[in-house]
N, C-alpha and C positions, 0 to 999 in steps of 0.2 A: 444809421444806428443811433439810438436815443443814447442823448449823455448820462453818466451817472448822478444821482443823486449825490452832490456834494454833502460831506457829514458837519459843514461849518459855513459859517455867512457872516460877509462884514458888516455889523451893524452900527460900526462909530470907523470914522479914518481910524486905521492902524489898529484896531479892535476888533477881533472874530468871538464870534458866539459859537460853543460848541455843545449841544443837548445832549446829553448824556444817559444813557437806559437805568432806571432806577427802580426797587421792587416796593415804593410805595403809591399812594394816592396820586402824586403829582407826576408822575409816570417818568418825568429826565429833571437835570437839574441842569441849568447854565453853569457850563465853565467857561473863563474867557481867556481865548490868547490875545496878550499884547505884542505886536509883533515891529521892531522899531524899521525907519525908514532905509532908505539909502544914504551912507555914511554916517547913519548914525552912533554912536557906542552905545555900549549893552546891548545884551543877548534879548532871547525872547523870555516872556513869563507868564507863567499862567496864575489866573485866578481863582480860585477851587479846584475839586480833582473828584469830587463822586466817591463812593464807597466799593469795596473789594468783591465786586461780583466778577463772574466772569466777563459776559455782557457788556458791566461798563468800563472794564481795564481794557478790553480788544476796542470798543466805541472809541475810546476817550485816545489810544494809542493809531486808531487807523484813520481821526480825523488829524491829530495833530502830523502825521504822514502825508496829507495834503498838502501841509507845506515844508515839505521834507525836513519833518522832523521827529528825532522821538523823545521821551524821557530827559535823554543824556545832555540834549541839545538846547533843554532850557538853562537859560542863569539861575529864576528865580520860581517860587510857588508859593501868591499870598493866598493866606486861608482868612475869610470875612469872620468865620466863627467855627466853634469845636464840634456843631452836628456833622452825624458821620455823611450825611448824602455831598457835607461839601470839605471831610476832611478825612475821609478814611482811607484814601492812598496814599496820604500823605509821606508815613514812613519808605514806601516803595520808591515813591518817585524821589525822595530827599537820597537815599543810597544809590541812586544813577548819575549824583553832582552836584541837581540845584537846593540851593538852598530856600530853606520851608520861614515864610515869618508870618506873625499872627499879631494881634494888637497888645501890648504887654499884661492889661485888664484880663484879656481872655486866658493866655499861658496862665495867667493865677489862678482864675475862676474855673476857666470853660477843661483846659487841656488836661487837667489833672480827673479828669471824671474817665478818662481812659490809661491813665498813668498808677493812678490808685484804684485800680478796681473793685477790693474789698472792701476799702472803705467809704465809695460810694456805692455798692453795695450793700452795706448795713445800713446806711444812714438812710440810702433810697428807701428800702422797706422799714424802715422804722416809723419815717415821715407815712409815707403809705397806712401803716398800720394804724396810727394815730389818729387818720382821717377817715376811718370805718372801710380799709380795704378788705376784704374777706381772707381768710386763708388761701380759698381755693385759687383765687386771682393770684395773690400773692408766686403761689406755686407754678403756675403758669406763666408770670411775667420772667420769674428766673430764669425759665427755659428763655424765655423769646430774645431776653438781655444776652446773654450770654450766646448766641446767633449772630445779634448786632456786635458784640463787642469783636469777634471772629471777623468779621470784616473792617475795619479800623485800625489801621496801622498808624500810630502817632510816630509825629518826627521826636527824633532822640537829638536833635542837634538845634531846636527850633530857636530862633534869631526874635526879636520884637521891635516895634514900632510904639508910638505914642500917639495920643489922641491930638490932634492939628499939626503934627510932622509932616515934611512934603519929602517926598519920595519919588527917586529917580528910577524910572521901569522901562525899558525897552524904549530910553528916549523922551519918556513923556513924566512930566512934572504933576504928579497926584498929591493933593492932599485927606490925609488919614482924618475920619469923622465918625468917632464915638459914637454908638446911637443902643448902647443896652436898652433891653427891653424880651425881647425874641432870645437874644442869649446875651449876659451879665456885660462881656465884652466883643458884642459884634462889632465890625465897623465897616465901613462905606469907605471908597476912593471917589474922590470929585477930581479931574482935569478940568484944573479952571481955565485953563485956553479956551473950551469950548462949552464947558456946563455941564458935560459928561458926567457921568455919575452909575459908580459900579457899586450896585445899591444890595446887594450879596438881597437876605432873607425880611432890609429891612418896609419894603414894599412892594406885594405882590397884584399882579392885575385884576384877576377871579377871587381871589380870599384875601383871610387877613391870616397874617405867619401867625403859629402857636403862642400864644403867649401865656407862660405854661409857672407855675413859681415850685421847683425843686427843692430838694436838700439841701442843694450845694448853690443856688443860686440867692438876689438880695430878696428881699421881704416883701418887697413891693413892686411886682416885675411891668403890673399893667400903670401903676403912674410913672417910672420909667420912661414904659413904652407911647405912652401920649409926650414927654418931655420931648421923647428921641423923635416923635412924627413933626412936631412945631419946631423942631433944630434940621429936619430934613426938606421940609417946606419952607423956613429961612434961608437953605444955601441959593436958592433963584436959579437951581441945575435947569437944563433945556431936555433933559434925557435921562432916563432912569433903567439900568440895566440891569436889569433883577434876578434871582436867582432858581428864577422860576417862571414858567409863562413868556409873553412876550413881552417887549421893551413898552414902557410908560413914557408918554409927554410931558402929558397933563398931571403933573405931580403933584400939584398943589390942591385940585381937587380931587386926584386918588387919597392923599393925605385924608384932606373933609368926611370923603366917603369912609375912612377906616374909624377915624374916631368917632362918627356918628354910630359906626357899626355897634362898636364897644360901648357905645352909652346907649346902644338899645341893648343889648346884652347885659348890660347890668339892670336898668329896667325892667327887663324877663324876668331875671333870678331875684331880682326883690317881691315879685311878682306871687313866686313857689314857695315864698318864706312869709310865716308871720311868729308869735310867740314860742309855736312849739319849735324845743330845739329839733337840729337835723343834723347830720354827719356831710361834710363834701361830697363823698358818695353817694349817699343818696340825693341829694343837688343835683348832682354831674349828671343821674339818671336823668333829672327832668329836664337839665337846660341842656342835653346834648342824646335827648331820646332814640331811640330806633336802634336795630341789629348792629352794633357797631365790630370790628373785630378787636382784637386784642391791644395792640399798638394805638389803633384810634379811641377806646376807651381810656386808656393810659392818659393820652395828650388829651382826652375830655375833661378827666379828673382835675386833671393841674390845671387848663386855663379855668376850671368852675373856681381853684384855689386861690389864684392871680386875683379871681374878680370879686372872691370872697373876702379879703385878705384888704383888696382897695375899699371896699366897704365900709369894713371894717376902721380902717386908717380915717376915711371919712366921716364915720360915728355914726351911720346909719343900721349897722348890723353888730352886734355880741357875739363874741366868742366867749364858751366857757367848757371846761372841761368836765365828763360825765361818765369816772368808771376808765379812767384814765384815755377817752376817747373824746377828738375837739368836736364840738357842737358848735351851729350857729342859730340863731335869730335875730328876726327883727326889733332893733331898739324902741 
């Protein structure tokens, strides 16, 4: 008889990766159990947790069964940052015992975008509006937000951390590493025993994460996110365990490859631009063309914003306002 497809694999000593069924682009998300050794104290802990589908509650509960466990039997549940693919069970699995921490950065910035719904709802579609989104989009996005926010359960009890804090997890000595960019207060665990590096969203193997500039996030998300790639290519990790795709080495040239990415990406969009003003919107058409659906037009918008916005900051592009709507050109 052919064995089962195990739902999880170790891919660092005392580290399981567990993929998770997800209803976007990226099809699963990495959650990691840390699971400690023999005699060692502290319980088990995970690291993300997937969003409230069916799908990935029975996934995410029938792998951590492999190692007979479920929910109740975790200590701990660190969350890298506030998107829902790697925080939306979070309330569920916090009400079975363990407790939920996030980086303190994030609980300010990131947590309250599901805590305050209205108010990152006005503020979402205002910024939208501002930036030449159409009614009809507008209309639409409501629906889709309010779908996502349906499945993201915030913890009510969530505990935090600080940026270069080491932290005791299932035995093993992590240190906490800032790297806003992808979200205001993401952050990474490095196990400097080995170089280990639990690298949540902020480097992917196949793409580069959204890096997208909100309502509610800072002003300047893509110079951030180039800080946080040259602070992630300094820690000298051996292993990058990412929150998506498979596990990375070669970090320091995945790093090169991303920022080169982004600085052809701004190259492009200075490209589409010259005196006449233009709205983000219609930007976001050219630098992110083709049938897109709903959700990935969304996330087109914002990083067209991010790279508008660094631009900007830069002084190679103007903003001015036209009829109470932001326009850009080329200075």
């Amino acid at each position: 008889m052919a064995r089962a497809t195990r739902l999880s694999s170790e891919v660092a000593p005392g580290i399981f990766a567990i993929p998770v069924s997800i209803p976007y682009p990226f099809k699963y998300v990495n959650c990691y159990l840390l699971m400690p050794g023999p005699g060692v104290s502290g319980g088990p802990v995970l690291v993300d947790c997937a969003l409230d589908t069916p799908e990935a509650r029975s996934g995410l509960e029938a792998a951590l069964q492999e190692h007979g466990l479920g929910f109740g039997d975790l200590e701990h549940l660190v969350i890298t940052h506030h998107h829902p693919d790697h925080y939306g069970l979070a309330g569920l699995i916090e009400a079975q015992g363990p407790t939920v921490w996030m980086l303190d950065v994030e609980k300010a910035r990131g947590h309250i975008f599901w805590t305050e719904p209205e108010e990152m709802t006005r503020s979402g579609q205002e910024l939208f509006y501002r930036h030449g989104v159409h009614d009809g989009y507008l209309s639409d996005l409501g629906k889709e937000m309010a779908k996502t926010r349906s499945r993201v359960h915030p913890a009510r009890n969530l505990r935090t951390f600080g940026d270069g804090q080491t932290l005791e997890l299932a035995g093993m000595r992590l240190r906490v590493v800032w790297t806003p960019g992808h979200a205001d207060g993401h952050a990474m665990l490095l196990r400097e025993s080995d170089g280990v590096l639990l690298a949540g969203d902020q480097i992917l193997e196949r793409i580069s994460p959204n890096i997208g500039l909100w309502a509610y996030s800072y002003p300047n998300p893509l110079q951030h996110y180039f800080e946080s790639l040259e602070k992630t290519a300094a820690l000298g990790a051996s292993l990058a365990l990412p929150g998506h795709y498979r596990p990375i080495r070669d970090i320091a040239g995945r790093v090169a490859e991303l920022k080169a990415h982004h600085r052809e990406r701004l190259g492009f969009l200075l490209g589409l631009m010259d005196s006449t003003p233009q709205t983000c919107w219609q930007l976001s058409l050219g630098l992110f063309p083709g049938d897109l659906n709903l959700a990935q037009r969304r996330f087109a918008w914002s990083e067209t914003l991010a790279h508008l916005e660094y631009l900007v900051a830069e002084g190679l592009v103007k903003r001015l306002e036209l009829d109470g709507i932001v326009h850009y050109s080329r200075s």
